[in-house]
C-alpha positions in Angstrom: 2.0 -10.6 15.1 1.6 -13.2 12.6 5.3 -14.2 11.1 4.6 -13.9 7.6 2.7 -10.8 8.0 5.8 -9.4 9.9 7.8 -10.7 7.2 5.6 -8.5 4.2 5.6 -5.2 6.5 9.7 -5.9 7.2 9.6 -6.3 3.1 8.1 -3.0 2.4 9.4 -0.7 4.8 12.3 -3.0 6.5 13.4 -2.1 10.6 17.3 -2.9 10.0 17.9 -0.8 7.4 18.1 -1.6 3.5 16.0 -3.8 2.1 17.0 -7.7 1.7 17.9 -6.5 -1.8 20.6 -4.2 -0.9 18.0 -1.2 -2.1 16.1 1.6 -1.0 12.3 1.7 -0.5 10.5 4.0 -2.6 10.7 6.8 -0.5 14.3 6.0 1.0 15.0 5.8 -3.2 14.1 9.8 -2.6 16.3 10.9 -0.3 19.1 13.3 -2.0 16.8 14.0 -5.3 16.3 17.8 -5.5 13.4 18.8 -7.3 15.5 19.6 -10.6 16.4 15.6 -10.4 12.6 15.2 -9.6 11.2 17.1 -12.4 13.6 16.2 -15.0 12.2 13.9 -17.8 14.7 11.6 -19.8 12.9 11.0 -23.1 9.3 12.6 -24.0 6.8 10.2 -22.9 8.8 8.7 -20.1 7.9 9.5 -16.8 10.0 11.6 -13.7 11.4 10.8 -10.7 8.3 12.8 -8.9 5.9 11.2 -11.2 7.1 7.6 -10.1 6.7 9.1 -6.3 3.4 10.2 -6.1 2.3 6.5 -8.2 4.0 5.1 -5.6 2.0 6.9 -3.1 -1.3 6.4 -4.5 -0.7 2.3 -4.5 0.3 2.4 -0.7 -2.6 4.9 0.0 -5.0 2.3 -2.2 -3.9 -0.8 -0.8 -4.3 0.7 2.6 -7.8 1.2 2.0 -8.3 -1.9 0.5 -7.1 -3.9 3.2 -9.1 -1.0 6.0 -12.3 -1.8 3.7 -12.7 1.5 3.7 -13.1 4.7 1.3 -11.4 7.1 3.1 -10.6 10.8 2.0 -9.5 11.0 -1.4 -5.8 10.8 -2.4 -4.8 14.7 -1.7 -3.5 14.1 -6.2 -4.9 13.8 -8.8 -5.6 11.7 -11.0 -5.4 8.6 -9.7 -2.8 6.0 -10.3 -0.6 8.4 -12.3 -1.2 11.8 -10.5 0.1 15.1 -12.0 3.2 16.5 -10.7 2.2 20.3 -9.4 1.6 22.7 -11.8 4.0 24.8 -9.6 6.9 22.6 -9.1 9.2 24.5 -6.7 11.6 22.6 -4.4 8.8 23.3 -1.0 6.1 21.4 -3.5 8.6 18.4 -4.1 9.7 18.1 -0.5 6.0 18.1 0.5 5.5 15.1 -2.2 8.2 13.4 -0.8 6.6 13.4 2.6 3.6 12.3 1.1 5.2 9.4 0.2 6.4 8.7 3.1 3.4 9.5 5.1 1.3 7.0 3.0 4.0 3.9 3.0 4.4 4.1 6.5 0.6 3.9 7.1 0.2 0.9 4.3 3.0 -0.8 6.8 1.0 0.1 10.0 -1.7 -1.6 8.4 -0.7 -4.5 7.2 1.3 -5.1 11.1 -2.3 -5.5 12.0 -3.8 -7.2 9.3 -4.9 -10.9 10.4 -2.4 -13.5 9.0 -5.8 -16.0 8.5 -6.6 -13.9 5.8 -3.5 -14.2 3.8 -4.9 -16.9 1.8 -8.7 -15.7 1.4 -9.9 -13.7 -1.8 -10.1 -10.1 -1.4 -13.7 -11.0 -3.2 -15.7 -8.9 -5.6 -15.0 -10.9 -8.2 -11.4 -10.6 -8.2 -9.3 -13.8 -8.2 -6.4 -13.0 -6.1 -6.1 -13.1 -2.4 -5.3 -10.9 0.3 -1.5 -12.2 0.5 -1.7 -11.4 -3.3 -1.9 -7.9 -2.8 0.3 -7.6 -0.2 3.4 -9.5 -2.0 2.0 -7.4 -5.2 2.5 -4.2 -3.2 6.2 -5.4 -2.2 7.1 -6.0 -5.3 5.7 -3.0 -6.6 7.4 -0.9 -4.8 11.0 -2.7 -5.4 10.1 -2.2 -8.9 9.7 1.4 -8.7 12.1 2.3 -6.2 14.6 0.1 -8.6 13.6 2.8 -11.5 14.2 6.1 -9.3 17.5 4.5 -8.5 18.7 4.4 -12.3 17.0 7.6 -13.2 19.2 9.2 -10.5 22.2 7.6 -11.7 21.2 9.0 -15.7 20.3 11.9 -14.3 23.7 12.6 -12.8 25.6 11.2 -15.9 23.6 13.5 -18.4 
């Protein structure tokens, strides 16, 4: 496996533990939220822990697919980007979202161990400007980003 490629999947979903950073992945940010932690909203208009999951989700489950060059089946939410939490949220719907989120970063990582490293530096092409090792440090970074805001919502959560 190409180095730098092993590097990105090590990144997103790391083999010795925490991340580089010290910090969770998104769905290792999940572990120990119940779904009243999930659901819970800290100011109107800001999202949830389980709205920042299943965002999360979507991007590994898109990426995927963009590096696969494939359609696939849709995401199983809706809409996408931002899908809604369940209109049911009970703690069996948020433990199946947080395998979901699982599921789909651990296929975005099985991917991108076999993406070719030669086409790190290419353009993904139709019309877009950034290349292939673009989306995958985007994706990284995404992810730390968002796995850094479940972290704090947990810790307001418990202080509120």
């Amino acid at each position: 496996m190409d180095t730098v490629i092993r590097l990105i999947a090590d990144t997103i979903q790391p083999t010795r533990g925490m991340a580089w950073h010290g910090g969770p992945t998104p769905a290792g940010a999940l572990r120990n939220v119940d779904g009243s932690a999930a659901r819970w909203r800290p100011r109107p208009g800001r999202h949830t822990i389980w709205e920042l999951a299943l965002h999360c989700a979507y991007w590994s489950y898109a990426v995927r697919h963009r590096l696969l060059g494939t359609r696939g089946p849709r995401f199983p939410r809706s809409p996408a980007n931002w899908p809604d939490m369940p209109r049911v949220r009970s703690d069996s719907a948020w433990t199946a979202d947080r395998s979901l989120v699982a599921e789909q970063q651990g296929l975005l990582v099985e991917t991108i161990r076999n993406f070719p490293g030669g086409k790190l530096g290419r353009s993904v092409g139709g019309g877009k400007r950034w290349t292939w090792g673009d989306v995958l440090i985007g994706i990284a970074m995404h992810d730390t980003y968002h796995a850094g805001q479940i972290q704090l919502m947990k810790r307001l959560w418990r202080s509120r």
